[in-house]
N, C-alpha and C positions, 0 to 999 in steps of 0.2 A: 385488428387494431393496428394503423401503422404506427411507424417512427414517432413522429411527432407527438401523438396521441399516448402513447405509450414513452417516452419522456414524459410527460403532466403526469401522467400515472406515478411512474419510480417515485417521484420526491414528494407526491402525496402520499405514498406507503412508507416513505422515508420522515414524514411529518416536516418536511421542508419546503414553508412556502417560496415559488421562486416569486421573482421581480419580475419588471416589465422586461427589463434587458434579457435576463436570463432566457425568458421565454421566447424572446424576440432571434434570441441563437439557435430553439429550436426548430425554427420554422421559416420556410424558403420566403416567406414573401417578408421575410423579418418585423419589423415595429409597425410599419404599416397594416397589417393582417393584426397584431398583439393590440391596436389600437381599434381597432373596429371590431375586436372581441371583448374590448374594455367600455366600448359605447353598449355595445347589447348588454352585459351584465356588469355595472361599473365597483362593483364590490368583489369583484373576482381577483384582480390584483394588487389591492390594496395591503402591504404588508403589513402583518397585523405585529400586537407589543409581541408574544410571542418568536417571532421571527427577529426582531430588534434586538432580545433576551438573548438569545441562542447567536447572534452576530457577534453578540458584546463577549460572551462567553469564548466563544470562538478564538477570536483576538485573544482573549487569556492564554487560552491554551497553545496557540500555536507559538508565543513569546516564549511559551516554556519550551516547548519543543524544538526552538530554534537553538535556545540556550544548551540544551543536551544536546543535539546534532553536534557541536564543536568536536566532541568526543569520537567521532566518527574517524578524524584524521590521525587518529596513533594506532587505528585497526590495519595492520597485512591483508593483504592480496581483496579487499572491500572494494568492489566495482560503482557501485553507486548502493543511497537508499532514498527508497521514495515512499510518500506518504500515502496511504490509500485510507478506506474503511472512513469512517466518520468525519475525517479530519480533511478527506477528499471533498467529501460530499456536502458536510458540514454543517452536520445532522447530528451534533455533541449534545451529549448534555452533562448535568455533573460528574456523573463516575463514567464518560468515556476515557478509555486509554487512549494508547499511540498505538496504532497498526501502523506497520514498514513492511516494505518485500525490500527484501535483502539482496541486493546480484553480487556474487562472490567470482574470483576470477576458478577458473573449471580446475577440481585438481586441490583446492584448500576451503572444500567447505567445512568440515566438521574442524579446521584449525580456525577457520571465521568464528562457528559459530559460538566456539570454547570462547573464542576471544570476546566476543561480545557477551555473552553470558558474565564473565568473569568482570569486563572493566564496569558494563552497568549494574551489574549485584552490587560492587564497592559502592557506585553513586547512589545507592539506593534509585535505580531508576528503570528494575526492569521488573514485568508483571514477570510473579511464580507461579498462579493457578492460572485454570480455563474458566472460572465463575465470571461471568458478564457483571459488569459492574461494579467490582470489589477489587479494584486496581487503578482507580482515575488517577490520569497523566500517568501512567507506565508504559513503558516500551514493549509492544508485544512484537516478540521475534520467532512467529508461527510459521514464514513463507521464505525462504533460501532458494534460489535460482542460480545457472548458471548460462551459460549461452544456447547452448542446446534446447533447456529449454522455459528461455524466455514470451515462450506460444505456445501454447497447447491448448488443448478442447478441454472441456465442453466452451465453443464459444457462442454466448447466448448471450439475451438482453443484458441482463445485470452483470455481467462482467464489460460488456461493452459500454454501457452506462460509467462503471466504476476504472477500469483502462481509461477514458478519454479524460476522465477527471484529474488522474494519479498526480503530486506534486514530487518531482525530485526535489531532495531538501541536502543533498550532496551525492561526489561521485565524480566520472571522466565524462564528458560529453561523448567522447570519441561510445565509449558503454552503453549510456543514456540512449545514441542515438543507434544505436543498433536493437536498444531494445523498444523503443518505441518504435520504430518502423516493423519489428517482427510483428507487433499487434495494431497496425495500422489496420487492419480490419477492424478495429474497433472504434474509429475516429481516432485514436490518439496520433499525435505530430508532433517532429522532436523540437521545429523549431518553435511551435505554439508552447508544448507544456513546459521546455528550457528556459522558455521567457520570463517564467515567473519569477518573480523577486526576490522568494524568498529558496532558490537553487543557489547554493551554495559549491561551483565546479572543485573538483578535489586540486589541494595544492601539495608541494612537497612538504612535509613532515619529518624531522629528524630519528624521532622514536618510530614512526612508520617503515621508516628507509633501513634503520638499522634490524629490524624484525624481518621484512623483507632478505637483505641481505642475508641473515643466517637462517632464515627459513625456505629461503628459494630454490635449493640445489634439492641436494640427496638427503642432508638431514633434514629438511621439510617434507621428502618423501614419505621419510621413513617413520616420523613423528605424525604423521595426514593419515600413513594406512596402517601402521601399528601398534597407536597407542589411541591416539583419537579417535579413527573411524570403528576399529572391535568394540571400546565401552562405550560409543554412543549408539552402535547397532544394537548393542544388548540392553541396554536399560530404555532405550527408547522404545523397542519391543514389549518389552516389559512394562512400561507406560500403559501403552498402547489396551493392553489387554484387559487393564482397568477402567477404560473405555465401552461404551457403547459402540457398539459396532454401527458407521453410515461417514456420511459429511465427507470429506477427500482427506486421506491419509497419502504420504511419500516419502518413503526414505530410502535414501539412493547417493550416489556419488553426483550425481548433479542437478538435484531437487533434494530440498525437505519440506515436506508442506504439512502442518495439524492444523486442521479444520472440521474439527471433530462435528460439529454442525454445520449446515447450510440454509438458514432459514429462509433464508431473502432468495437465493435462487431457486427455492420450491414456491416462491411465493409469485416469481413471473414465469414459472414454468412453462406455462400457455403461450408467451408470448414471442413470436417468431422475431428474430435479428434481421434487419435488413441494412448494408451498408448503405 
């Protein structure tokens, strides 16, 4: 199956019809080829209510998700967040959450992660469990990055699929584009995904700046590897173990990832990645 063929596939397993356009970007001979596949079978791209539903919905959610992003500028050392999973893809339905990957500057992740655990618990706005579906519109804060390693493998179809989609929704450009070109094997491009409307580049912040300030020396060291980094190694292990054992675990001084499942990458397993 190549490329192309396999794009029509993802967003049909993904239950997302595309459009003409949509289809028209997967493929080299663009609208002109989408249009002489729309003559042979003229019921093939026709968006149906379905798709219209799931638009409409869409738009809801990301208004919301815009509305909490603001909260992102009183976080330290927060390199950027960008939006993936559903909200990429755009494949919502009513109890999707918000999936983020998180890029932390290297050095204050587990002070990141505290922080964002702590200001969105107050907003009532960030998912508690792993149960699918029983958390719409909450922030899942499963994926922590830091530069190192903003690339890694397994790089296969559906991550390449979901990388080219990703929406930054805040952050530094100068981050953003360091991290998009790490997975430029995967189609993604800083200057195409930064384009979007709804990236928000990071500005200065007062409550930012002064957190920064007293967390940036030695008592941020010392607060990063002796009080945050020991109880989150331990209870997260200890998480962990209530766990099924599969899906990508990482806990490390420059990843955290729980993804206790993987269903959708066993699902294009077969299918080989071509740039």
């Amino acid at each position: 199956m190549n490329k192309r063929d396999s794009s029509s596939f993802f967003y049909r397993v993904f239950n997302r019809t595309l459009t003409l356009m949509e289809l028209a970007s997967l493929r080299k001979g663009g609208v002109a080829e989408v249009v002489e596949e729309c003559n042979a079978a003229p019921n093939a791209l026709v968006p149906d209510m379905a798709r219209r539903k799931q638009d409409l919905l869409l738009d809801e959610k990301w208004k919301l998700l815009m509305k909490r992003a603001r909260w992102f500028r009183v976080i330290p050392f927060l390199e950027f967040v960008i939006a993936s999973g559903s909200m990429a893809i755009g494949n919502v339905h009513k109890g999707s959450d918000f999936d983020v990957l998180i890029g932390v500057r290297k050095g204050r992740i587990f002070t990141v992660r505290y922080l964002l655990n702590f200001v969105f618990s107050i907003l009532g706005a960030r998912r508690l469990d792993d149960n699918e579906g029983t958390s719409p519109n909450k922030l899942c804060f499963n994926h922590f990055v830091t530069e190192p390693t903003f690339a890694k493998e397994p790089f296969n179809f559906y991550r390449a699929e979901l990388y080219r989609m990703m929406v930054p929704i805040y952050g530094s450009r100068e981050a953003l584009t360091r991290f998009f070109r790490a997975n430029s094997w995967s189609g993604a491009d800083p200057e195409r995904n930064m384009e979007d409307l709804r990236f928000r580049e990071k500005k200065p912040n007062a409550v930012r700046g002064a957190f920064e300030a007293l967390l940036g020396g030695g008592t941020g060291n010392y607060i990063e590897q002796k009080i945050f980094m020991p109880i989150a190694m331990r209870r997260l292990k200890t998480y962990i173990k209530t766990k099924e054992k599969g899906g990508r675990v990482v806990i490390s001084e420059e990843e955290l990832e729980f993804h206790f499942e993987l269903p959708y990458e066993k699902e294009f397993a077969d299918l080989t990645f071509h740039e």
